[in-house]
Structure formats: structure tokens, C-alpha cells
C-alpha positions as CSV (number, residue, x, y, z in Angstrom):
1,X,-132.9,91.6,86.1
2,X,-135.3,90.6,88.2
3,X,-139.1,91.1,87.4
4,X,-141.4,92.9,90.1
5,X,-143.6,90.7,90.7
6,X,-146.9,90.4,93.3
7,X,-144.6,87.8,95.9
8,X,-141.8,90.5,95.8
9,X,-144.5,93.5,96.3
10,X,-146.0,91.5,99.3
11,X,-142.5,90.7,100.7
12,X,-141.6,94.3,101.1
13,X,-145.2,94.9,102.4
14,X,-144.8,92.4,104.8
15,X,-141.0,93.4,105.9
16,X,-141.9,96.9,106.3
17,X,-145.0,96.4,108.5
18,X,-142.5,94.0,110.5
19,X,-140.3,97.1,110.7
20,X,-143.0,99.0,111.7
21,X,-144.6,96.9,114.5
22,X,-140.6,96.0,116.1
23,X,-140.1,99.2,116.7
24,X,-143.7,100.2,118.2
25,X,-142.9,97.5,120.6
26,X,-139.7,98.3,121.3
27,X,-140.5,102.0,121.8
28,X,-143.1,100.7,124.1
29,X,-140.7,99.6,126.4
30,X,-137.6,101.3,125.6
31,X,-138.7,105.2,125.8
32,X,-140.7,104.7,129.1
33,X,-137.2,103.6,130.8
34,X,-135.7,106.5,129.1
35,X,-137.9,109.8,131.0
36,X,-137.7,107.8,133.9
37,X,-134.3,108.1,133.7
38,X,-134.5,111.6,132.7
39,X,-137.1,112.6,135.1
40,X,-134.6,111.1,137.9
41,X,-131.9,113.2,136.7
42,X,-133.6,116.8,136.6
43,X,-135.0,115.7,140.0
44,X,-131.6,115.2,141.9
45,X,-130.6,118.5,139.9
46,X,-133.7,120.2,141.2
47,X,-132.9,119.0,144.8
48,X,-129.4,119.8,144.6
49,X,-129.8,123.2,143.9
50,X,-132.8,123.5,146.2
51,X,-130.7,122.3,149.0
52,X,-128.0,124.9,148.3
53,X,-130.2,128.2,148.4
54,X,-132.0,127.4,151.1
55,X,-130.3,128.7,154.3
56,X,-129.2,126.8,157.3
57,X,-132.3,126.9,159.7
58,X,-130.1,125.3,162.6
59,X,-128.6,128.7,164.3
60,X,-131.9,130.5,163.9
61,X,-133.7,130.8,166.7
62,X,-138.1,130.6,167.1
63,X,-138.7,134.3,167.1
64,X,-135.6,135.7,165.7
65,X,-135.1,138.1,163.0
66,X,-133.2,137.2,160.1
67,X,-132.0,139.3,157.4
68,X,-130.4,136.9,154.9
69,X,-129.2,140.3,152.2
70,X,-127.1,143.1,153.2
71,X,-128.3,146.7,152.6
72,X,-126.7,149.0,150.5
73,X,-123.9,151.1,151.0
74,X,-123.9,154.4,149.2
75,X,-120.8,155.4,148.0
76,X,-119.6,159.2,148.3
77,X,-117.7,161.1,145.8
78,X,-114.7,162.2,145.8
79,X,-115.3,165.4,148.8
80,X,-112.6,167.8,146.2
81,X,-114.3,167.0,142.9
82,X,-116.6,170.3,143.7
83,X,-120.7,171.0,142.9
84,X,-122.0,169.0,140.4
85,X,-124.3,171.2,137.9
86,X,-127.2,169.4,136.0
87,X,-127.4,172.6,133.2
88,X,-126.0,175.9,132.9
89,X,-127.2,178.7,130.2
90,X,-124.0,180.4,128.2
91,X,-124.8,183.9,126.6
């Protein structure tokens, strides 16, 4: 077996502070390049959909009225089905 000794205390000392300080510098570099890429993406995605809800502005006219939802419709009940009665007292 091999005995701990003060040069194999300082070698793992020294190898995880090298560890340490790589990745530091890599992440310097590395994770900038990564939100920009990110950033770019939910941009395009933020565009895309803008650019689909917006409406055509080419066939409207300066001054004219438009009126981009329907209004609703309200729907009749059947004309046979009789009076409807909220509440009714039995004796």
C-alpha cells in the first residue's frame, strides 16, 4: 500500500484546483455562447408567433373600421319544448 504522504496531499491539492480553474475558464467562454444561442432561439419563436397574430394591415384602409372578432349568436331553444319554470311550490 501506498503511504499518504505530504507530495501526494499536494498532488491532489494541486490537481483539483487545476480542475477547478479549467472549468472556470471554460465556463467563461463556453456558457456565454450558449444564452446567446438560446436567447436567438426564443427570439425567432417570439417573432414567429408575433408575426402570426398580428393581422394583415394591407386591405385596411386609413379610416376604416375593423372588427377582427365576430359577435355572438344566441341560440334559441327548441320553440315546442314549452315555459321554462325556475321553482314551483307542491302542497
Amino acid at each position: 500500500m501506498q503511504e499518504a504522504g505530504i507530495v501526494t496531499l499536494f498532488r491532489t491539492i494541486l490537481i483539483i484546483l487545476l480542475i477547478y480553474y479549467g472549468f472556470k475558464l471554460i465556463a467563461r467562454f463556453v456558457f456565454p455562447l450558449f444564452f446567446k444561442r438560446m436567447m436567438k432561439n426564443v427570439e425567432k419563436k417570439f417573432n414567429e408567433q408575433q408575426y402570426r397574430n398580428t393581422p394583415e394591415q394591407n386591405n385596411v384602409k386609413e379610416g376604416e373600421t375593423v372588427i377582427d372578432k365576430a359577435p355572438k349568436t344566441q341560440s334559441k331553444g327548441n320553440e315546442d319544448t314549452g315555459e321554462y319554470v325556475d321553482y314551483e311550490e307542491i302542497e
